[in-house]
N, C-alpha and C positions, 0 to 999 in steps of 0.2 A: 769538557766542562765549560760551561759559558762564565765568559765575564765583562765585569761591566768598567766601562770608563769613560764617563760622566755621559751617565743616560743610555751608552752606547753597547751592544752586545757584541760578541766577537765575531756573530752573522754579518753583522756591516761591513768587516774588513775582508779584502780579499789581499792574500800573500803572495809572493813571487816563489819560486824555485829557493832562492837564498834564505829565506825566512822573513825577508823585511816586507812592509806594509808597499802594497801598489796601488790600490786605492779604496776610497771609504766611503760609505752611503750616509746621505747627512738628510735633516731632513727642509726643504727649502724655507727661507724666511721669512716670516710675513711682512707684505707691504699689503698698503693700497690699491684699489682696483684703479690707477690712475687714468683708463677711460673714460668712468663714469666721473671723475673729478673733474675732467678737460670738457666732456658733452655740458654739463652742467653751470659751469663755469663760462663758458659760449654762452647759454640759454639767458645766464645772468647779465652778459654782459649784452648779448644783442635785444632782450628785450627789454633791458632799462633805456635802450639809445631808441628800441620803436615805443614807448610807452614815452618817452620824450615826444616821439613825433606825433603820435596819435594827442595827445593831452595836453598840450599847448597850449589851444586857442582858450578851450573850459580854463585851464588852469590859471588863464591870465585873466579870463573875464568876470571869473567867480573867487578867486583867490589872490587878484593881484599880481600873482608870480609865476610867471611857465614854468618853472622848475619846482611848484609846488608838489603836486605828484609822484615825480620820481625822487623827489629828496626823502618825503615820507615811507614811501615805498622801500628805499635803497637803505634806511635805517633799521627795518625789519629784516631785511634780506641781509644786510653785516649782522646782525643779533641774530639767525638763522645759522645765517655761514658759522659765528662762531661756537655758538651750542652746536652746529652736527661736527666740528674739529674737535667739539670736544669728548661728544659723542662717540667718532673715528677710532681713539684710544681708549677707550675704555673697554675691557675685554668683556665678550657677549652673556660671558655664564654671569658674571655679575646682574644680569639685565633679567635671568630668565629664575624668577625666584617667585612664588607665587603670592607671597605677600603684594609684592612691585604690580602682581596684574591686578590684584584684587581692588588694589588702591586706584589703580589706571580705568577699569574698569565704573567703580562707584562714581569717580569723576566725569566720565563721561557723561553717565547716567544724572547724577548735580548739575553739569550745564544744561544738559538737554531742557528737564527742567526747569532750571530756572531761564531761559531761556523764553520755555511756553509761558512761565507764569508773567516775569517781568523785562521780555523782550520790545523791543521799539520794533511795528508793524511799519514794513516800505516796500511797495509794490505788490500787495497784496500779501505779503508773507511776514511772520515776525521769526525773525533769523539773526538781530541784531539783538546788543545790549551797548552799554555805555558807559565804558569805566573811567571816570577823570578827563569826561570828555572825547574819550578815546572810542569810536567803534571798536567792538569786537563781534567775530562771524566764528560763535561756539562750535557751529555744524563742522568746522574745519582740525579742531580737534579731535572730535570725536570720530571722525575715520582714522586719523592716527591711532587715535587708542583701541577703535574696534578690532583692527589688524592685530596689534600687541597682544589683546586681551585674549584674540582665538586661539593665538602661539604661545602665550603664558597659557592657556587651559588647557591646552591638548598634549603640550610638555609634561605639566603636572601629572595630569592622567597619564600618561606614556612613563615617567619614573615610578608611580605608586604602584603599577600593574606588574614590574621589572620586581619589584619589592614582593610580589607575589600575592597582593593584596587584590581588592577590590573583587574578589570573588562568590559568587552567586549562591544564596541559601536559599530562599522560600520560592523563586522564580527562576526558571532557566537562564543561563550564563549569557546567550545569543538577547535575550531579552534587558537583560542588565546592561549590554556592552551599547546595543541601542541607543539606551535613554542615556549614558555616560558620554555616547560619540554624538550624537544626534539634536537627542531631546532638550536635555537640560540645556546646553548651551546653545540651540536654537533659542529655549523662552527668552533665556537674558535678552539675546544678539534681538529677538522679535522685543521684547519692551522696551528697550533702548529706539527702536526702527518707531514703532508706534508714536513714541513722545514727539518726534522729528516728524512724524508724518503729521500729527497734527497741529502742528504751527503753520501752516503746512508748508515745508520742506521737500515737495516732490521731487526735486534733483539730487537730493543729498542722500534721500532713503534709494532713490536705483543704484547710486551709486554703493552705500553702504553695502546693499543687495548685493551687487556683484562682486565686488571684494571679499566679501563674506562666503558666497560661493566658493569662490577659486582661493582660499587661503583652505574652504573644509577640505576639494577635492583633492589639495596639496598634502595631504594629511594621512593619504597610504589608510583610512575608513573601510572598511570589509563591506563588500554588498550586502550583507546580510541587516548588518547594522543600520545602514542608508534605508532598507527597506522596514526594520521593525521599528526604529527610532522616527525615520518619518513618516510612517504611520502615525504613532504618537503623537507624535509633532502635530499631525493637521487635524486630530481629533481634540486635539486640547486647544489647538487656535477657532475649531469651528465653534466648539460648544463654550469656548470664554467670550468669544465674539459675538454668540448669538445672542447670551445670556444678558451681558452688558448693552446688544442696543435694544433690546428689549425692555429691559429697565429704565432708558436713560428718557428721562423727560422730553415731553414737545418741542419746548422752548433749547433744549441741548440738541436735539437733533437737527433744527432748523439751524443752528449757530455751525455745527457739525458741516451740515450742506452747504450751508455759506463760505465754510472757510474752505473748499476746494474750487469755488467758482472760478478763482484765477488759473487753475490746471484747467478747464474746458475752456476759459478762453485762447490760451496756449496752444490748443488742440483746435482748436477754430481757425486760428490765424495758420497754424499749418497747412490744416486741410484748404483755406483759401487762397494761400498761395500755390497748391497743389492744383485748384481747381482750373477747368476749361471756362473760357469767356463765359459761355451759354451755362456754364453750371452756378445751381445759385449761394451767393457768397455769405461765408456763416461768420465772418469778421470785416466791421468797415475799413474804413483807408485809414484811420486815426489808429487803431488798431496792427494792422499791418505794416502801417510806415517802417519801422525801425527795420523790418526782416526786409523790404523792398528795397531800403535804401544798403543796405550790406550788401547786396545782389549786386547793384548800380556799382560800388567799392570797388567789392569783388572784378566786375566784369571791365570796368574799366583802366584797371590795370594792365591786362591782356599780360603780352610775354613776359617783358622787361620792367614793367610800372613807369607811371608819372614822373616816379624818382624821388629820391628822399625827401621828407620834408614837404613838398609839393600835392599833397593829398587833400581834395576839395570836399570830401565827403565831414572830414572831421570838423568841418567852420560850423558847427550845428545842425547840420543835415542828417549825422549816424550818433544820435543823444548820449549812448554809451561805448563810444568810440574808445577810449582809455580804460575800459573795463570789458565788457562779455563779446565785443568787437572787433578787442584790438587786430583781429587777425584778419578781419577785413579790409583795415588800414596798410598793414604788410602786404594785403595782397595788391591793394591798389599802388601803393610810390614803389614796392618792388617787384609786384608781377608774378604771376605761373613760378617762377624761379624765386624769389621772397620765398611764397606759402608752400612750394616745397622741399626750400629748404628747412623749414619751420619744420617738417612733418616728420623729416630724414631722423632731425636730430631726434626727435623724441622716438621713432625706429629704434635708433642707436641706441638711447638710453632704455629702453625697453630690452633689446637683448642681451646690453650688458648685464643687465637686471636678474633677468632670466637664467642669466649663464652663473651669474653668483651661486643663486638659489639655486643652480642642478648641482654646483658645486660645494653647496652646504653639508659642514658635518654633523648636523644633529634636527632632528623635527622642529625645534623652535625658529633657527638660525633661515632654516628652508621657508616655514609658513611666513618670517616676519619680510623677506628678502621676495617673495611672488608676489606679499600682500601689497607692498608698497608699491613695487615695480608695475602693479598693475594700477594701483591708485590712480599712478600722477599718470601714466600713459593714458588709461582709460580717459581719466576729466579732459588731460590737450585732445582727444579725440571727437569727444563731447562736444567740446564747446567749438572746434574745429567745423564738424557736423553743422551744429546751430547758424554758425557762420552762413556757409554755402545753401542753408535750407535743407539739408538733409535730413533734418529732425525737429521737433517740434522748440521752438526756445524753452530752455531752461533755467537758465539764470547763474551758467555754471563757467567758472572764468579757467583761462588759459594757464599755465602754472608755469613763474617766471616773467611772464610778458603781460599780464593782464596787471592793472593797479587792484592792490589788494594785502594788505599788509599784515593781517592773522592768516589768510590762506599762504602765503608764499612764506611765512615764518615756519608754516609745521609743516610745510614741503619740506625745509632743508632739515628738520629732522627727521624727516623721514630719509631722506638722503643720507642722512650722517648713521643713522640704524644699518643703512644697505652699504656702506663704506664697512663701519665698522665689523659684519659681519664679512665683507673680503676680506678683510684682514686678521680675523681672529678666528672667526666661525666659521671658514671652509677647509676641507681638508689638505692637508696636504701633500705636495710632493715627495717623493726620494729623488735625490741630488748625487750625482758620483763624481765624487773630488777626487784627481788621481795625484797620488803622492811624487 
C-alpha cells in the first residue's frame, strides 16, 4: 500500500535490513541558471565601460558630457535588470495563459502600426517615435512579443487538443491540424512582418523571420502539417498579394518603391566593397565611408589593440561608432583578443540558452527559451557580420554594448523570461538524500 508524506510516496524511501529509512529521493530545488546571470552581467558591465570608449568624443561634442550616453543607456539597462529580477520569480505557468498572448500579441501589432503611421523617418527608415521626448525603437518589442506570442499559441493549441477538442468535421483532420499549426498563425506572424516591412524595416523583418522559424521547428509540428498548412500558407500570401498590388494606385506603388530605395543602396555598398578595382562601382565613397572606415578600426587593431581608450577611428571618422560599430571600436583599442572575446561570450550565452530550452518541461517554456536565445545571439551576430563586412549594413545594434536604450531594455526581458524559465520551467532532477 502506498503512502504519502508530504507529497512523498513510500517509492522514494529505500529501507535498511532493520526497518529504518536509509535514504530518500527528493526532488532537486529550483535555482537560477547562474551562468547565464554571470555571462550577462559581463556583457553589461564590459560594454557599458566600451560604449564609454566608443562615445566619448560625440558625447561631449554634441551633448556637453562624455558620460552622456552611458548614463542614459545604464538607466534602461538598471530598469531592464530589474523588470527581468522580477520576471526571474515569477513562476512561468502564470505567464502561459492565453489571454496574456492575445494581449501581447495585438500590441505588438498597435506599435507596428502606429509606428508606420506616426513614426519619425531617420536614415531612410521610420522606426522611431517620440514619447516626452524620449526615442522609442517599437521594432524592439515586438520581437519579444513575437517569440511570447508563438509559445502562448502553440500552448494553447497543444492543451485544447489534450482536452480532445479541436477535431475535424467537414474537412480531413491532417487538413485541419495544417491550418491550426501552420496557417493561421503564419497570417498573424506574416501581418504583423508586413507593417515592419513597410516602414521599411528590412533588419528587423529577417530578423523576426528567423526567430519565427526556429521557435515553429521547436514546436515538435508533424511533416504532414508543414506541408498541407504551408501550402496554404503561400496560396493565400500569393493570391492577397497579388490582389492588393493590383489594386493599389500609381501614385502608392511609386511611394511603395521609394520606400525600399535605402535596402538597394545597402546592397550596393556591399556589393562595392566586395567588388575588384576593375569592376564598376554601384556606391560612391560618400556612401561607402562608414563600412570603409570600420574595416580601417577593425584592421588596425591587429592582435592586442591601440588599447583602451586610445581609439582614433571614433574622433568622427566611424559616425556611428557608439551605436551599429561599437564592435569596431573593441576591435581596434582591444584587438583580435577584444572581438573575440566579445564573440565567446555571447557563444556562451547561446548554449546556456539552448541547454535551458533542451531542458524545458513543457512546449511553452521550450519555444519561449530557443526563441529568445536565438533573438539576442542572432542580432550580436548580425551586427558582428556588418562590422567586419560580411553582410550587407543593416542598422541592427549589438545587445548590451551598442547605445540603445528600448533595445537593451527588452533584451533583459528577454533574459529574465530565459532565467525565469531555469528556474521554474525546467524539469527536474531526483536528488538521493541518505539518511
Amino acid at each position: 500500500m502506498r503512502r504519502k508524506i508530504k507529497g512523498l510516496t513510500s517509492d522514494s524511501f529505500a529501507y535498511r535490513e532493520d526497518g529504518k529509512i536509509e535514504s530518500l529521493d527528493v526532488l532537486a530545488p529550483l535555482r537560477v541558471n547562474m551562468g547565464i546571470v554571470i555571462i550577462v552581467l559581463i556583457m553589461m558591465a564590459f560594454g557599458s565601460v566600451m560604449l564609454f570608449s566608443a562615445s566619448m568624443p560625440k558625447a561631449y561634442t554634441s551633448q556637453g558630457n562624455a558620460m552622456y550616453y552611458v548614463i542614459h543607456q545604464g538607466s534602461f539597462l538598471l530598469m531592464g535588470f530589474a523588470a527581468a529580477l522580477i520576471i526571474t520569480f515569477i513562476p512561468l505557468k502564470l505567464f502561459d495563459k492565453w489571454p496574456i498572448t492575445l494581449a501581447i500579441y495585438l500590441a505588438a501589432v498597435g506599435m507596428a502600426l502606429l509606428t508606420l503611421t506616426m513614426g519619425t523617418v531617420i536614415n531612410g527608415s521610420r522606426r522611431w517615435i517620440f514619447i516626452g521626448g524620449v526615442s522609442v525603437q517599437p521594432s524592439e518589442f515586438i520581437k519579444v512579443a513575437i517569440v511570447y506570442s508563438i509559445a502562448g499559441y502553440r500552448s494553447f493549441i497543444q492543451k485544447v487538443r489534450k482536452k480532445g477538442k479541436l477535431k475535424a468535421r467537414k474537412i480531413s483532420q491532417a487538413t485541419l491540424d495544417g491550418i491550426l499549426d501552420i496557417t493561421l498563425p503564419g497570417v498573424l506572424i506574416l501581418f504583423c512582418l508586413l507593417i515592419v516591412v513597410l516602414q521599411p524595416h528590412m533588419s528587423c523583418f529577417l530578423i523576426l523571420s528567423a526567430i519565427s522559424a526556429i521557435c515553429f521547428l521547436c514546436c515538435g509540428i508533424p511533416l504532414r502539417s508543414w506541408l498541407r498548412g504551408g501550402a496554404l500558407l503561400l496560396v493565400i500570401c500569393l493570391i492577397a498579394g497579388g490582389i492588393g498590388y493590383t489594386l493599389m494606385p500609381a501614385e502608392k506603388k511609386k511611394k511603395l518603391e521609394q520606400n525600399f530605395a535605402h535596402v538597394v543602396k545597402r546592397l550596393n555598398i556591399f556589393a562595392t566593397m566586395k567588388a575588384d578595382e576593375e569592376e564598376e562601382k554601384k556606391a560612391d565613397d560618400d556612401d561607402t565611408y562608414q563600412s570603409e572606415q570600420s574595416i580601417i578600426a577593425i584592421g588596425s587593431g591587429g592582435i592586442t589593440g591601440v588599447g583602451f581608450g586610445n581609439s582614433r577611428q571614433k574622433y568622427m571618422y566611424l559616425p556611428e561608432a557608439h551605436n551599429d560599430y561599437v564592435y569596431s571600436i573593441i576591435c581596434e583599442e582591444l584587438g583580435f583578443v577584444g572581438g573575440l572575446l566579445v564573440m565567446l561570450l555571447f557563444w556562451a550565452f547561446a548554449i546556456a540558452g539552448f541547454l535551458v530550452s533542451w531542458q524545458a518541461d513543457s512546449l511553452f517554456t521550450r519555444v519561449l527559451t530557443a526563441g529568445y536565445t536565438t533573438l539576442i545571439t542572432l542580432q550580436a551576430f548580425l551586427n558582428i557580420g556588418v562590422a567586419i563586412g560580411a553582410i550587407p549594413p543593416t542598422g541592427i545594434t549589438l545587445p548590451f554594448f551598442s547605445y540603445g536604450g528600448t533595445a537593451n531594455f527588452f533584451f533583459m526581458i528577454a533574459v529574465g523570461l530565459i532565467l525565469s524559465v531555469s528556474k521554474t520551467g525546467r524539469k527536474r532532477k531526483t536528488v538521493k538524500l541518505v539518511v
